[in-house]
C-alpha positions as CSV (number, residue, x, y, z in Angstrom):
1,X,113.5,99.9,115.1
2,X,112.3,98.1,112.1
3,X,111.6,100.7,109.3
4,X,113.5,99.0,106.7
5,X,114.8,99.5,103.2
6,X,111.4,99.6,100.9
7,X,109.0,100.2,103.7
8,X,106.4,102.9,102.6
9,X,106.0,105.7,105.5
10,X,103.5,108.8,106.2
11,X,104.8,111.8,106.2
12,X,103.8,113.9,109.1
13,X,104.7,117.6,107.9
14,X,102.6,120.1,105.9
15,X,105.1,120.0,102.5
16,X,102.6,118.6,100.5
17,X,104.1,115.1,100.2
18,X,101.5,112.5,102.1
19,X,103.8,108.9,101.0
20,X,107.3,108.0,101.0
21,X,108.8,105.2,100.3
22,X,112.4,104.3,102.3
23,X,115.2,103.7,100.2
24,X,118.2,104.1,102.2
25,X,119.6,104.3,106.1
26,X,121.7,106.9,107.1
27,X,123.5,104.8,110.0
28,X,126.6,103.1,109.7
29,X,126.0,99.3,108.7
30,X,122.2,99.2,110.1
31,X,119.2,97.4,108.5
32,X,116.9,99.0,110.4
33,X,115.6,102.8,111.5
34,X,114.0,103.8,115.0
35,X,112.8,106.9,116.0
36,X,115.1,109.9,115.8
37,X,117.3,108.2,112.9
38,X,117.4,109.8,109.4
39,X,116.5,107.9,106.5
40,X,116.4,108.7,102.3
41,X,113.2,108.7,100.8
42,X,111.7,108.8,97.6
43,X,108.5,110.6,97.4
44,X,105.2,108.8,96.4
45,X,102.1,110.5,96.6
46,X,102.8,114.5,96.1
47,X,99.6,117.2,96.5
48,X,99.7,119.5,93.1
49,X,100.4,122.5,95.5
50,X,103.5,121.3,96.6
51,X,107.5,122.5,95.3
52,X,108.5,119.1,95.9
53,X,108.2,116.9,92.7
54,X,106.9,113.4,92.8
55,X,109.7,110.5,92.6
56,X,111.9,113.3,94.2
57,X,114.6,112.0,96.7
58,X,115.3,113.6,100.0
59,X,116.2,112.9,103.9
60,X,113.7,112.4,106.5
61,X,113.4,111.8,110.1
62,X,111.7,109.2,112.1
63,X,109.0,110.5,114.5
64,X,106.7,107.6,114.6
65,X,106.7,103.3,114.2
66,X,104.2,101.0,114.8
67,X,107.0,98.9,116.3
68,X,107.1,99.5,120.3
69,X,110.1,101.1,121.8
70,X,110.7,100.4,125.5
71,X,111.2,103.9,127.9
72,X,113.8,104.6,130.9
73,X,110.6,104.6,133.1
74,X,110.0,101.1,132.1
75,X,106.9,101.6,129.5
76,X,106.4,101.3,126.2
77,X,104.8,103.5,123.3
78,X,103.7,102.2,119.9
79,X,101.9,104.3,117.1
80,X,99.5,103.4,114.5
81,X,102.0,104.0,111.5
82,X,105.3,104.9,110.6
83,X,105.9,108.1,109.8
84,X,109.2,111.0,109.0
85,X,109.5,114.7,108.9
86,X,111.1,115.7,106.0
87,X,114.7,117.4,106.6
88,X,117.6,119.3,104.7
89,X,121.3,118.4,105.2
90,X,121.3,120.1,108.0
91,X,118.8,118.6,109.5
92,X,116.2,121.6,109.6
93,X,112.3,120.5,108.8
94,X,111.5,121.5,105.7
95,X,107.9,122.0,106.2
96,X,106.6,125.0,108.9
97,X,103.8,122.1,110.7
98,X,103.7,118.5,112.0
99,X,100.5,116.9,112.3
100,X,99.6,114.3,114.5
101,X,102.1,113.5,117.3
102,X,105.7,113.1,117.8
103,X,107.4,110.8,120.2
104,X,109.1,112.6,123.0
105,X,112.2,110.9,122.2
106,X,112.6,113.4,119.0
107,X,113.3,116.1,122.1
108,X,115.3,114.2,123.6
109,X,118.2,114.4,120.6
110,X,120.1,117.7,120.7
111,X,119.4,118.4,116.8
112,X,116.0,117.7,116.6
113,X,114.4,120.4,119.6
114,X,113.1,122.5,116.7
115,X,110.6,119.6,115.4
116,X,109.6,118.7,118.7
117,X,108.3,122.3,118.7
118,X,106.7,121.8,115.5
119,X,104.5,119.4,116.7
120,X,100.8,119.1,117.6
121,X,101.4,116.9,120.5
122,X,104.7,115.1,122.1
123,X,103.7,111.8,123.4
């Protein structure tokens, strides 16, 4: 798990928003987000190109941590950074690209197939 209230994440999709910071879980009573859990975000750093506004609020997805996560088949997979995809309410990617890869555990929940797709790469 451990992306936590206030932790600053990449974002991975091609809306023009690079930095975000997290400022809410959307899981029960939880501290803490893994991959495949939806988080809030405020946006930091925003291109000039983009429709999204800087200090906007929105949902996002977790495709990446730097914190290890343990697989049925016994290994584990860590990534360089944290990262989200940024999502509507209904949970549809908002931007048409992700760069850089996705864990395969974002396939893996029935809601998310569509940014598995997305991806470059599913590690």
């Amino acid at each position: 798990k451990m992306i936590q209230h206030e932790s600053m994440v990449h974002v991975a999709d091609n809306t023009g928003v690079t930095q975000a910071l997290v400022i809410g879980i959307i899981k029960g009573n939880s501290k803490s987000a893994g991959i495949g859990d939806v988080v809030v975000v405020a946006y930091k750093k925003v291109a000039s190109t983009s429709t999204l506004k800087k200090a906007g609020v929105g949902r996002a997805m977790v495709v990446r941590t730097v914190n290890k996560i343990r697989r049925n088949d016994g290994s584990y997979i860590a990534f360089a950074d944290n990262a989200v995809v940024l999502i509507d309410k209904e949970k549809q990617p908002l931007g048409k690209r992700i760069f850089w890869p996705v864990a395969k555990e974002i396939r893996e929940k029935f809601a998310y197939k569509n940014i598995a797709s997305m991806a470059q790469e599913v590690i």
